[in-house]
N, C-alpha and C positions, 0 to 999 in steps of 0.2 A: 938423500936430502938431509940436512943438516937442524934438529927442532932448537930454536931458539926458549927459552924459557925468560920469561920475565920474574924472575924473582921478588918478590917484596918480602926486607922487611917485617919481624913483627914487631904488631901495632904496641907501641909503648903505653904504660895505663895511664901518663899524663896528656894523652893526644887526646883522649876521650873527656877529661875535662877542661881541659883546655877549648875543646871544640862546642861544647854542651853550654859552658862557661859563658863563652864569646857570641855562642849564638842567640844567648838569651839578653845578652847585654846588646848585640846587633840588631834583635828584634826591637827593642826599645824605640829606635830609631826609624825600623821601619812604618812602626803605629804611628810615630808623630808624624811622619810622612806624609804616609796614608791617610791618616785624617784631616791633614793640612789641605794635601788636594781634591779630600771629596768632601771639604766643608764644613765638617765635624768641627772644628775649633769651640763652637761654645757649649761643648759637651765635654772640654779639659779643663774647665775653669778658669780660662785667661781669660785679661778682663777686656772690653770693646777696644780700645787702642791696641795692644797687643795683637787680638783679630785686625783691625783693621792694616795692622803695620803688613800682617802673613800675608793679607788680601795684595799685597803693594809688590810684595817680594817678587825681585826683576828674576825675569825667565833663565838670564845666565846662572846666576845664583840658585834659581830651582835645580838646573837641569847639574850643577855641581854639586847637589845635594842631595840628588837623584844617583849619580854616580858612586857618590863617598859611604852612602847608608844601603843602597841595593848591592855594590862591590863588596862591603863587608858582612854584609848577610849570607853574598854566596862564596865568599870565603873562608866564614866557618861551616856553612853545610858542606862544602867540597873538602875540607880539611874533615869534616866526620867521615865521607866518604872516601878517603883516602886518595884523592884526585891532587895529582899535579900541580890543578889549574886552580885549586884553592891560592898559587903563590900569584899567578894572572889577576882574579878575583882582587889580590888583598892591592895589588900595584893600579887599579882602578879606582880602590879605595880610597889609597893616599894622595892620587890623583885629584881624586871630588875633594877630599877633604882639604888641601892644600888649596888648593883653588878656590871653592868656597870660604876659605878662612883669610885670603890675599885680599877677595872681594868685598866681603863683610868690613874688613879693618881700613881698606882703601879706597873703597867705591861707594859704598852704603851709606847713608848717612843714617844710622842706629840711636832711636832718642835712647835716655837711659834709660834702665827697667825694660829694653825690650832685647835685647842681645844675652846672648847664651851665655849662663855665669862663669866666670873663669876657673871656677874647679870642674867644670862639667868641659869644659870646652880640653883643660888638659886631660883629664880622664880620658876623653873622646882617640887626642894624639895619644895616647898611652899605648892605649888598647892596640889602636889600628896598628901602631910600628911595631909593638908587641907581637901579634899576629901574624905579620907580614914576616918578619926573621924568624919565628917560629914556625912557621909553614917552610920557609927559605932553607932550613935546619932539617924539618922532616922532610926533605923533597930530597937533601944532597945524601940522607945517609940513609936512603931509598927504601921511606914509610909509606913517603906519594908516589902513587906511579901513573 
């Protein structure tokens, strides 16, 4: 019988910040998250409009936002893990995030002072495209397996 060997790759010392990096910047998102849906909101200092706008936010828009910040969280832990499926993960990502940023800008009606600032909102596309060809990169020249 014939032993197949899966080879990987070793791990470059930029995947380890890169991944470290991104997860800590992913977590971000997940806290606002997280506290968005279990309520917390006036325990981040937004002021009652802003709460009341989060209270409003249509379920499609949750559930893309849900996608774009839980996709990216587990695209940099499976990108520290050395998984594949960190490139899966980050294409889920750009998924929520594109979708939620179509919705926002086209369906939403956003009073001002309550929409995501536009440095924050490009950083957001930054990172994720960043990630997603950086994963893309470590997966062809066989870091992820």
């Amino acid at each position: 019988m014939t032993e197949v060997s899966a080879h990987r790759s070793p791990t470059p010392w930029h995947l380890w910040v890169v991944g470290i990096v991104t997860l800590l910047f992913n977590s971000m998102g997940i806290i606002s998250y997280t506290m968005t849906k279990l309520g917390m909101l006036d325990q981040t200092g937004m002021t009652p409009e802003q709460i009341a706008f989060m209270d409003t936010y249509p379920a499609s828009a949750s559930a893309l936002w849900a996608l774009g910040v839980w996709g990216a969280f587990a695209g940099s832990v499976l990108l520290l893990l050395r998984s594949k499926w960190a490139v899966a993960a980050m294409v889920v990502a750009l998924a929520g995030l594109a979708g939620l940023t179509v919705v926002e800008t086209q369906v939403m009606d956003i009073a001002a002072g309550l929409e995501t600032p536009l440095p924050l909102k490009i950083t957001i596309w930054v990172v994720t495209l960043f990630l997603l060809f950086y994963a893309r990169a470590m997966a062809a020249k066989g870091v992820l397996k």
